[in-house]
Backbone as XML, in Angstrom:
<?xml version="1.0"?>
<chain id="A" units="angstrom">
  <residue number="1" name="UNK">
    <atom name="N" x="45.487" y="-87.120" z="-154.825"/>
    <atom name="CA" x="45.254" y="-86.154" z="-153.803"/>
    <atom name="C" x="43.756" y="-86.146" z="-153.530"/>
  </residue>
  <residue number="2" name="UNK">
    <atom name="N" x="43.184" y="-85.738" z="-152.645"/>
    <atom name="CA" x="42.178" y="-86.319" z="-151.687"/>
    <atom name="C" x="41.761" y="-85.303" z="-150.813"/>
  </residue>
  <residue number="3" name="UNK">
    <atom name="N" x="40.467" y="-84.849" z="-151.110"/>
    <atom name="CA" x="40.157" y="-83.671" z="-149.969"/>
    <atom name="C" x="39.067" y="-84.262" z="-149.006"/>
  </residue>
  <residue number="4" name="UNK">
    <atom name="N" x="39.117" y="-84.413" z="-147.699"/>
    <atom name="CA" x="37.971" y="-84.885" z="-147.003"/>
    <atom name="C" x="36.952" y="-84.321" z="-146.349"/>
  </residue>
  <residue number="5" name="UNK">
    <atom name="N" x="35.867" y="-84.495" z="-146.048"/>
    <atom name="CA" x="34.604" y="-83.649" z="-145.821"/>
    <atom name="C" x="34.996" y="-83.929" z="-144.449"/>
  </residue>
  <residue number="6" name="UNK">
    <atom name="N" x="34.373" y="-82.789" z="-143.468"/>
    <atom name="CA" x="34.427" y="-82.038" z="-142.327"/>
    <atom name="C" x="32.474" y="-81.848" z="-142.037"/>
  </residue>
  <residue number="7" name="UNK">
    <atom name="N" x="32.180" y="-81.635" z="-140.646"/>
    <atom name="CA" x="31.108" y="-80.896" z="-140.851"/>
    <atom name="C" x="31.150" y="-79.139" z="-140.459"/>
  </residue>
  <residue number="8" name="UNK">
    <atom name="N" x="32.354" y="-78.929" z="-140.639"/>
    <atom name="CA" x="32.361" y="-77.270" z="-140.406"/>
    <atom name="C" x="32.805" y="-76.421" z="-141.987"/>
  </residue>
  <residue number="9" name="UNK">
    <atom name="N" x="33.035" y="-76.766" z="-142.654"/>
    <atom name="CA" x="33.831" y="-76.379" z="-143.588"/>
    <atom name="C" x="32.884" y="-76.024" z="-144.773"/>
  </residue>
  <residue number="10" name="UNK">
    <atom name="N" x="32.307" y="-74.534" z="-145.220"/>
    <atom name="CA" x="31.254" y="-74.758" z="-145.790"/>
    <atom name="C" x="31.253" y="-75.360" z="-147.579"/>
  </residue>
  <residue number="11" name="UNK">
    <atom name="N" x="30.310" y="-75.608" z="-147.983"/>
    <atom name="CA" x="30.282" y="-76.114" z="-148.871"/>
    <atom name="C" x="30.917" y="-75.373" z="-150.043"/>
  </residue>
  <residue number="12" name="UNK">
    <atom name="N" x="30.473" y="-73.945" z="-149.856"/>
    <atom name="CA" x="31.091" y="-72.586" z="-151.339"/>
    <atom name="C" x="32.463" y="-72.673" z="-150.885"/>
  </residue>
  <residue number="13" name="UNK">
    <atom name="N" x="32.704" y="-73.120" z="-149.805"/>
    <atom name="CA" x="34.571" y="-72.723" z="-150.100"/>
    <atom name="C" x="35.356" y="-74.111" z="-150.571"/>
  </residue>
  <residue number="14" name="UNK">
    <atom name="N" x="34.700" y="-75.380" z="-150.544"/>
    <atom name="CA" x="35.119" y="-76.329" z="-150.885"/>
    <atom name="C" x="35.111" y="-75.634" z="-152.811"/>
  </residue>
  <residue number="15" name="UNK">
    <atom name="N" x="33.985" y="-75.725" z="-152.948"/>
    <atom name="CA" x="34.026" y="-75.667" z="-154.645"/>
    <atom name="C" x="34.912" y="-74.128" z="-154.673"/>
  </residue>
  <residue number="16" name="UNK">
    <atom name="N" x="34.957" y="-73.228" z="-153.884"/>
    <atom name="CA" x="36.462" y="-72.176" z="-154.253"/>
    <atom name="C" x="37.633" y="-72.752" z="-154.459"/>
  </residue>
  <residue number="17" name="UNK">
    <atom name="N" x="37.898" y="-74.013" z="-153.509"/>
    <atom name="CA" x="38.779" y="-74.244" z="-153.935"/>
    <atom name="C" x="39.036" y="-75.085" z="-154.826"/>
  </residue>
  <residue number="18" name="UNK">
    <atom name="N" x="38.075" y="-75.809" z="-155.311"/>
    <atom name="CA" x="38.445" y="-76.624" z="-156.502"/>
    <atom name="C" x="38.559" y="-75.792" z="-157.919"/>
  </residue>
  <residue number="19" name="UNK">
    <atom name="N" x="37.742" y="-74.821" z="-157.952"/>
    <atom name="CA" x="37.867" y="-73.980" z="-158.965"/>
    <atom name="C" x="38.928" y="-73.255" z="-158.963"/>
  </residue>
  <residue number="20" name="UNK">
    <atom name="N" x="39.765" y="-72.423" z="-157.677"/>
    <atom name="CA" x="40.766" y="-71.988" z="-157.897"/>
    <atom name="C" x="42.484" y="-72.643" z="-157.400"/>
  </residue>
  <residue number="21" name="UNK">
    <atom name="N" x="42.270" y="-73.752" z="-156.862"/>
    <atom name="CA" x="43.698" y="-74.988" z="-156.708"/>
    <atom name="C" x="43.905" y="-75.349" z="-157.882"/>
  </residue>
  <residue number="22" name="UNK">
    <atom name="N" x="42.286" y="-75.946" z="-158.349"/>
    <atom name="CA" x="42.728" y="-77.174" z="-159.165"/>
    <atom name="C" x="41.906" y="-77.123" z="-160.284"/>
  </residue>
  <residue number="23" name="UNK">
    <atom name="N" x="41.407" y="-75.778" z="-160.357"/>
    <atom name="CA" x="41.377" y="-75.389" z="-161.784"/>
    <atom name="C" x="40.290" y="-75.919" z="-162.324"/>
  </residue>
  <residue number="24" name="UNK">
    <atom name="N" x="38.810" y="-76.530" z="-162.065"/>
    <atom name="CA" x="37.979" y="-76.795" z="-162.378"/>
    <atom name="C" x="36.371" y="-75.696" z="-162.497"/>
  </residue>
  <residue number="25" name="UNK">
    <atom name="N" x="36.092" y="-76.243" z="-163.637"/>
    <atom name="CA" x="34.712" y="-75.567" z="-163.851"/>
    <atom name="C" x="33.816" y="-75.236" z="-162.632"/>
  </residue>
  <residue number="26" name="UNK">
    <atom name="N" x="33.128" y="-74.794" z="-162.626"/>
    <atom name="CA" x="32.234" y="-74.107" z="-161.722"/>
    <atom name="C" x="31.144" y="-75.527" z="-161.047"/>
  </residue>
  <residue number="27" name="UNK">
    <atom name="N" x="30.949" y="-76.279" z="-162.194"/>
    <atom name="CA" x="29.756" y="-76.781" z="-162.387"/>
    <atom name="C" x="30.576" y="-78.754" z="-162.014"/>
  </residue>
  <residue number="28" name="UNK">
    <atom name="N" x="31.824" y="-79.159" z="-162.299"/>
    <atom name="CA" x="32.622" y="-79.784" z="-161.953"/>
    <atom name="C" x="33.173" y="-79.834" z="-160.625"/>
  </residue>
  <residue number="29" name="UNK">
    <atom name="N" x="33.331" y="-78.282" z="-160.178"/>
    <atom name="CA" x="33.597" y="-78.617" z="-158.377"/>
    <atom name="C" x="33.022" y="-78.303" z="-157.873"/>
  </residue>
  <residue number="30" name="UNK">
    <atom name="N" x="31.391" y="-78.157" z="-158.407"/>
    <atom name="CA" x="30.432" y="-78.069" z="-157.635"/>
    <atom name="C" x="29.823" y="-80.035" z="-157.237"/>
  </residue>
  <residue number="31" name="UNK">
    <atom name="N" x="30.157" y="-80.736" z="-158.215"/>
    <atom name="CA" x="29.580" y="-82.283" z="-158.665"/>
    <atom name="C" x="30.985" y="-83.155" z="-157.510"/>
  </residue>
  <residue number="32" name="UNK">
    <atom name="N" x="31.978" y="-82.749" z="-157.566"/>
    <atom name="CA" x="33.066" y="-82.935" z="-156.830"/>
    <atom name="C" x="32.637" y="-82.714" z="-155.358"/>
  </residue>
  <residue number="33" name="UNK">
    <atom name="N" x="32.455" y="-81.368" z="-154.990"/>
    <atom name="CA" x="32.130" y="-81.115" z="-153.650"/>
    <atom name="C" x="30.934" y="-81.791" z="-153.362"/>
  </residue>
  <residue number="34" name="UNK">
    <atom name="N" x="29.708" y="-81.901" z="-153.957"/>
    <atom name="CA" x="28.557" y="-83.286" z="-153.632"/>
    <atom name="C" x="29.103" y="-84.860" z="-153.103"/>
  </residue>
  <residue number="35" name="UNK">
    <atom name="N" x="30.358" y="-85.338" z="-154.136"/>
    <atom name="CA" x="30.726" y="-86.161" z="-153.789"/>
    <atom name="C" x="31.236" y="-86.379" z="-152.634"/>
  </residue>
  <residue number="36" name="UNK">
    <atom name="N" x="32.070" y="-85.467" z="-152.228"/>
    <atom name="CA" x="33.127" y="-85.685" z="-151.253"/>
    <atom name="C" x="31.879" y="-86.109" z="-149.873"/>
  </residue>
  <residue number="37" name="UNK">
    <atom name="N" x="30.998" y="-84.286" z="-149.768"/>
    <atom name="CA" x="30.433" y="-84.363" z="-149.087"/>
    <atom name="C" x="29.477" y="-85.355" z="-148.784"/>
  </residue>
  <residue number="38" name="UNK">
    <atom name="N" x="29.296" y="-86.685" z="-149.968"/>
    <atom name="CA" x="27.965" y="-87.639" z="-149.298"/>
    <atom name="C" x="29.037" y="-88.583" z="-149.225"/>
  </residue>
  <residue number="39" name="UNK">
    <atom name="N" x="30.604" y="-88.677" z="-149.736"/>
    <atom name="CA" x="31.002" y="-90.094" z="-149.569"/>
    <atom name="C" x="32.220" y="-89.684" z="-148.342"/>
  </residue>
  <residue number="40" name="UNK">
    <atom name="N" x="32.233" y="-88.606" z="-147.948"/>
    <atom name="CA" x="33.258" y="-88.394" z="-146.849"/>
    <atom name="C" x="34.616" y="-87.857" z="-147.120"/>
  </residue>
  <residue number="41" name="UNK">
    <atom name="N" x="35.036" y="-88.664" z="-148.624"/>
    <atom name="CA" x="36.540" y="-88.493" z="-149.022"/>
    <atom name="C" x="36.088" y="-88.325" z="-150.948"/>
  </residue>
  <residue number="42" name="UNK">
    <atom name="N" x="36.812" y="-87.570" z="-151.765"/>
    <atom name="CA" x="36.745" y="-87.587" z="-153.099"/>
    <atom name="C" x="38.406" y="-87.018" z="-153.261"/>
  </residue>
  <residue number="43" name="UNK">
    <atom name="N" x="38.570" y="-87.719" z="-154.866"/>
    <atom name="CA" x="39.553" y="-87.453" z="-155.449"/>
    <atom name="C" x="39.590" y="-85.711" z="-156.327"/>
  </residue>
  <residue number="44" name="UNK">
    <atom name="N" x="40.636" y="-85.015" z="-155.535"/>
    <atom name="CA" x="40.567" y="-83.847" z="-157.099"/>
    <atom name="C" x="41.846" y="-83.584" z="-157.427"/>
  </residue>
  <residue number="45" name="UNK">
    <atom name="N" x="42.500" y="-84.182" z="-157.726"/>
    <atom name="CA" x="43.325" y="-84.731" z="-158.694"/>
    <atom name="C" x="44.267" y="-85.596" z="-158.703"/>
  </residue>
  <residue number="46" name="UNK">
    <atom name="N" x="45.410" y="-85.139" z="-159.897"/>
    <atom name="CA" x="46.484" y="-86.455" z="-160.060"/>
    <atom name="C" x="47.405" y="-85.723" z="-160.598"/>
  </residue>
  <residue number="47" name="UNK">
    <atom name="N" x="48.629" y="-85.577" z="-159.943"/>
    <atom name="CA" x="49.731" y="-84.624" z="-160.143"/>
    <atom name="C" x="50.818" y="-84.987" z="-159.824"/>
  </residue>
  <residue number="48" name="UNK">
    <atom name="N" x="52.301" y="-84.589" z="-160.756"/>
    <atom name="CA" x="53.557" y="-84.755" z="-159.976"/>
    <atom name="C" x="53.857" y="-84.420" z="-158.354"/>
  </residue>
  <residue number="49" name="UNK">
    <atom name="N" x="54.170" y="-85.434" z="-158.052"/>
    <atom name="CA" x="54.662" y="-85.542" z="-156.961"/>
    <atom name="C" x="55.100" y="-83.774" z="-155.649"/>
  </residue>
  <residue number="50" name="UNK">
    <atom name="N" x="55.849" y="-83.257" z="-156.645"/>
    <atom name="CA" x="56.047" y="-82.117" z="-155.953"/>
    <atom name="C" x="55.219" y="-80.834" z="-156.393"/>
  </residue>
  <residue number="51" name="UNK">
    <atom name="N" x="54.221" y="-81.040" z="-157.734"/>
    <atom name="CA" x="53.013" y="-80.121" z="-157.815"/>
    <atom name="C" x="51.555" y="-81.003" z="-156.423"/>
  </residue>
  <residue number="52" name="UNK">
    <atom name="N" x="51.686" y="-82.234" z="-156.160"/>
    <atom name="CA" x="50.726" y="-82.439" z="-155.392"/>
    <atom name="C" x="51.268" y="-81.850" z="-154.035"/>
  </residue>
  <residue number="53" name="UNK">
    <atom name="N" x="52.323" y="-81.874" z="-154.006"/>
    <atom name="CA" x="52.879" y="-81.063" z="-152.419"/>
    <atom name="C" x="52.488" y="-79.909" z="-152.486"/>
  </residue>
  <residue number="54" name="UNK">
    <atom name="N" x="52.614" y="-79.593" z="-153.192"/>
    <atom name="CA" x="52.565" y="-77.647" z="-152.883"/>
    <atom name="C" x="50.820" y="-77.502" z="-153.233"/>
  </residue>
  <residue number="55" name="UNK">
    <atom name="N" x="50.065" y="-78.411" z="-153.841"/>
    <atom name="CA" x="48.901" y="-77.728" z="-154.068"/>
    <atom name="C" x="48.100" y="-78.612" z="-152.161"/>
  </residue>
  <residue number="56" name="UNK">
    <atom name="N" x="48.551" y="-79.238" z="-152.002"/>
    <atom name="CA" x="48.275" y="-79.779" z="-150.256"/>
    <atom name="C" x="48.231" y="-78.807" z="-149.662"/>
  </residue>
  <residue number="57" name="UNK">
    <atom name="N" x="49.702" y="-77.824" z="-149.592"/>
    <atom name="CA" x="50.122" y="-77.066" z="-148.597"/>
    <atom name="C" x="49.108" y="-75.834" z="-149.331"/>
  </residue>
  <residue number="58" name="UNK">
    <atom name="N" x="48.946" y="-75.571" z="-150.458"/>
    <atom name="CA" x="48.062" y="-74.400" z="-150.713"/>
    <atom name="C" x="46.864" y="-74.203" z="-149.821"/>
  </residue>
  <residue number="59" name="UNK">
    <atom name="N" x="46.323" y="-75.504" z="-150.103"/>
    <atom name="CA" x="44.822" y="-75.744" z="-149.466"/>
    <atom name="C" x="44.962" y="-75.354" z="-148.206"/>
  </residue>
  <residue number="60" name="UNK">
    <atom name="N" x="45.881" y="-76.272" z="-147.617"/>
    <atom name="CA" x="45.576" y="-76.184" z="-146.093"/>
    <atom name="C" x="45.789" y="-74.958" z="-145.396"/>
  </residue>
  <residue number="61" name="UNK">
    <atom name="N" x="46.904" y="-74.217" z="-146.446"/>
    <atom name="CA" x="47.137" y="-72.569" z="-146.281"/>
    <atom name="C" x="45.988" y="-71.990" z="-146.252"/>
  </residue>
  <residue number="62" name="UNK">
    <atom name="N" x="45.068" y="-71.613" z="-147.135"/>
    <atom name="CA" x="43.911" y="-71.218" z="-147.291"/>
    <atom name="C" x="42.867" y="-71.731" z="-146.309"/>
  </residue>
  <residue number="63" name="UNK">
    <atom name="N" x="42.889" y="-72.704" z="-146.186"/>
    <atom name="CA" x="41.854" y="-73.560" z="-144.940"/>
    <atom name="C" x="42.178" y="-72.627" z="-144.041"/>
  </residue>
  <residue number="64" name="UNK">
    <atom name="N" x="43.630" y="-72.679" z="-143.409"/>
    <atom name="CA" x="43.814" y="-72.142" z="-142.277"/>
    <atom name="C" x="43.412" y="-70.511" z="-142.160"/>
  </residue>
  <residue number="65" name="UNK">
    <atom name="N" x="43.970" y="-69.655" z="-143.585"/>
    <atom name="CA" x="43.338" y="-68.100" z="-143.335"/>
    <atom name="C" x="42.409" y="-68.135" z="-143.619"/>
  </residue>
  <residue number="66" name="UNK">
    <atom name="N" x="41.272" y="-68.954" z="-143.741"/>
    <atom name="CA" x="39.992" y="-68.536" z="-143.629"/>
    <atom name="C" x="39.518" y="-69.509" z="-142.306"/>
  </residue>
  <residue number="67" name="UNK">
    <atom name="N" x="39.904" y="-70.017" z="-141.384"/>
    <atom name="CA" x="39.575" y="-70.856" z="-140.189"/>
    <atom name="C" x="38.662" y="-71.577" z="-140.532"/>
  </residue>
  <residue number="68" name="UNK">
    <atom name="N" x="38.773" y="-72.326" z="-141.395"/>
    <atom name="CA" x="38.279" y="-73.858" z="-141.874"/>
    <atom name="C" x="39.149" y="-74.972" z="-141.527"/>
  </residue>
  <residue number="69" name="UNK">
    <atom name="N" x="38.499" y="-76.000" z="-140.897"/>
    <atom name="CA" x="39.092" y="-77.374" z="-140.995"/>
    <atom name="C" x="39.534" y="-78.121" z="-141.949"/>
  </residue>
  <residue number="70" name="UNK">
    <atom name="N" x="39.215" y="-77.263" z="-142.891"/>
    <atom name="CA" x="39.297" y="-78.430" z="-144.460"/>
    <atom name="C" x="40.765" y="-79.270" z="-144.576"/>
  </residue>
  <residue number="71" name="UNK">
    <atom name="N" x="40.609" y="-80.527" z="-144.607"/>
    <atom name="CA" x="42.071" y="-81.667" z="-145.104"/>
    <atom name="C" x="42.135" y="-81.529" z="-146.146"/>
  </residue>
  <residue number="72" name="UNK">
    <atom name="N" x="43.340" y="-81.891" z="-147.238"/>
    <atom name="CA" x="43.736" y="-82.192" z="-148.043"/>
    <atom name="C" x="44.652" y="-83.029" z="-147.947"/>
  </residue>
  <residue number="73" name="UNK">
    <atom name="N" x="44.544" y="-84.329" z="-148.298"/>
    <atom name="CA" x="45.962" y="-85.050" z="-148.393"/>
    <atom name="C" x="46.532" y="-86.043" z="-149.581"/>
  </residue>
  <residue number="74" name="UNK">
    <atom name="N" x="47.639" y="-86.227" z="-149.523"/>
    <atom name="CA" x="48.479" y="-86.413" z="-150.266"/>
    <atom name="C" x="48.394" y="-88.131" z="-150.798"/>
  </residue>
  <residue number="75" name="UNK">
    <atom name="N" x="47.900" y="-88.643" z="-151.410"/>
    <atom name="CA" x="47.912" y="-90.282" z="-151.404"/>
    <atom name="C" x="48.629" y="-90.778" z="-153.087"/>
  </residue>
  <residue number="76" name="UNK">
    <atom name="N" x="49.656" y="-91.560" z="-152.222"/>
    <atom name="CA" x="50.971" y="-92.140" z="-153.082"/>
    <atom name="C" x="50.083" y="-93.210" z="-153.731"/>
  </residue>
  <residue number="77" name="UNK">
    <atom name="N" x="50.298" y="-93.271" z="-155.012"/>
    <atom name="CA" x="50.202" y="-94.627" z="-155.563"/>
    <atom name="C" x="51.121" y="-95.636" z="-155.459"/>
  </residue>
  <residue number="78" name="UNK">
    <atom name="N" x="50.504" y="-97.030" z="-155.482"/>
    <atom name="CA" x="51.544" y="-98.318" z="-155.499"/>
    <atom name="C" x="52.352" y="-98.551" z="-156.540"/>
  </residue>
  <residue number="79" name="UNK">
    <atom name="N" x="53.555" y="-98.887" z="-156.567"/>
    <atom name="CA" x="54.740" y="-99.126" z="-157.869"/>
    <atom name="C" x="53.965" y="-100.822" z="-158.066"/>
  </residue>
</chain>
C-alpha cells in the first residue's frame, strides 16, 4: 500500500495519518512523510489483502472529511 504526495495535502496530516492508520511512531511517519514527499510515492505498509482494503478506504475517508486530496492505493504483489 502506497500513499502519494499531492501539492495540497499538508504535511501534519500526512504523518496523522501514518501515526493513526498505520500505527507508526511519531518520529517514523514523520521520516515516511519526507520520503513520500521528495520521492512522490512511499510505501506504509504491507497487509492482508482485506486489512489493506479497508485501511485505503480509511484514508481516503479521512482525506475526504478533512478536504484533502491525499491518495492511497492499493498495490498487489506478483505470484
Amino acid at each position: 500500500m502506497h500513499i502519494l504526495n499531492d501539492d495540497y495535502t499538508p504535511m501534519e496530516f500526512v504523518v496523522h495519518i501514518l501515526e493513526h492508520v498505520f500505527a507508526m511512531d511519531h518520529d517514523t511517519a514523520r521520516r515516511v512523510m519526507l520520503y513520500i514527499h521528495a520521492k512522490g510515492v512511499g510505501r506504509c505498509g504491507t497487509f492482508p489483502a482485506d486489512a489493506a482494503r479497508a485501511k485505503v478506504a480509511e484514508v481516503l475517508a479521512l482525506a475526504r472529511e478533512h478536504q484533502h486530496p491525499l491518495q492511497c492505493v492499493l498495490v498487489q504483489r506478483s505470484s
